[in-house]
C-alpha positions in Angstrom: 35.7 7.9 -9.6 38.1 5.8 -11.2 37.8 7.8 -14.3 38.4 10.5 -13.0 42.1 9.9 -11.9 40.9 9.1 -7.9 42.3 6.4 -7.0 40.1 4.2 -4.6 40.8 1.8 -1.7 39.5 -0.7 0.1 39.9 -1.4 3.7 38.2 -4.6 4.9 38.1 -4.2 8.3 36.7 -0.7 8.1 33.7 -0.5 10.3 30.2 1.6 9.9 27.7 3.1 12.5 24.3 3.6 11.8 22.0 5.8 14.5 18.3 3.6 14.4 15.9 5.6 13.1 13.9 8.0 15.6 10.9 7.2 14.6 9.6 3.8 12.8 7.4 5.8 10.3 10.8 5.8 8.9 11.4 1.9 8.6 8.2 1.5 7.2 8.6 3.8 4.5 8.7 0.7 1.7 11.3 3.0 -0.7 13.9 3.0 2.3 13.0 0.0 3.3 13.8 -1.6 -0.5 17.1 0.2 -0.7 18.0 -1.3 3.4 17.4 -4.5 1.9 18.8 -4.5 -1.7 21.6 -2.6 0.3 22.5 -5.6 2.0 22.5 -7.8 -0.5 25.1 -5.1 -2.6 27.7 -5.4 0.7 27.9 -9.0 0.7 28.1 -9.5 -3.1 30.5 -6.7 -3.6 33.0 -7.5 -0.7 32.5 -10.7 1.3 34.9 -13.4 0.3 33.1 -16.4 -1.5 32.7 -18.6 1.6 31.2 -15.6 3.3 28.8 -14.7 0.7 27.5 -18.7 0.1 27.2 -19.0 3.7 24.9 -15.5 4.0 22.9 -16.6 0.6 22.3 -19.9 2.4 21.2 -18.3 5.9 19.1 -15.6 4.2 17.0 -18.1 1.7 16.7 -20.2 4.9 14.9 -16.9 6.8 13.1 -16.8 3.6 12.1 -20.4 3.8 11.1 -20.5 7.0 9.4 -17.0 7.1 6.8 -18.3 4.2 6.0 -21.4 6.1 5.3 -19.4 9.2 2.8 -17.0 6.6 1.3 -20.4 5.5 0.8 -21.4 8.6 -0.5 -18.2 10.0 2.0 -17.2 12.6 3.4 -15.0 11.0 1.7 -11.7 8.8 3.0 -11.7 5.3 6.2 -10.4 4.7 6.8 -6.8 3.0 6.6 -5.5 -1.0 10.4 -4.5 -0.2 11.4 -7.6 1.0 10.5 -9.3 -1.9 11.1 -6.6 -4.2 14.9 -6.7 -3.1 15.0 -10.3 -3.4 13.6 -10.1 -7.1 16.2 -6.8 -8.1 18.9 -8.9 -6.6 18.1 -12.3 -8.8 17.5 -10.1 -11.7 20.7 -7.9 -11.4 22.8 -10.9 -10.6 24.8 -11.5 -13.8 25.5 -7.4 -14.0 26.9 -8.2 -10.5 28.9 -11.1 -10.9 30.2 -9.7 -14.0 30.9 -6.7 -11.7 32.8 -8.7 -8.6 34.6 -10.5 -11.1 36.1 -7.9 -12.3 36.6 -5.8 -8.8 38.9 -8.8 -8.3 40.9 -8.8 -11.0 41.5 -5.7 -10.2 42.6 -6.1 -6.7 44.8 -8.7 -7.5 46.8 -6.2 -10.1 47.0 -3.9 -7.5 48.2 -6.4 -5.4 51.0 -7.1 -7.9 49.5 -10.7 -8.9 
């Protein structure tokens, strides 16, 4: 967009709604499903300060931790193919989107007149 002469803006303490889905035929459909997860991933990395983002990398590879050693122990039913499929896109994508955040904050700190 950017290229195109729009200039974009970012508003940190914009909030979004989400209606559930009416049915959960919907949240099991594994494409949508991949994309909800991969999605999250994309917010934090993109726009969560560093503190932020460690601390969410931390909690969600503790979920992961603990979820696989409830599946080992059989309390729990193994978890998705999107779950680990957006794990595996995000470790694979990760130096596009470092490379990417880097240089979103360059960027901001231009604007900001740094």
């Amino acid at each position: 967009l950017q290229r195109r002469g729009y200039r974009i803006a970012l508003y940190p303490a914009a909030a979004a709604y989400h209606l559930p889905p009416v049915t959960m035929q919907y949240r099991e459909n594994e494409t949508i499903d991949f994309h909800m997860e991969k999605n999250v991933f994309l917010l934090y990395f993109k726009f969560a300060p560093l503190a932020t983002l460690l601390g969410f990398l931390g909690y969600r590879y503790a979920w992961l931790a603990k979820q696989l050693g409830l599946m080992l122990l059989g309390r729990r039913r193994p978890l998705g193919r999107a779950t680990w499929r957006a794990h595996i896109w995000w470790i694979g994508h990760l130096p596009r989107l470092a490379a990417k955040r880097w240089q979103m904050q360059r960027w901001q700190y231009r604007v900001a007149g740094g």
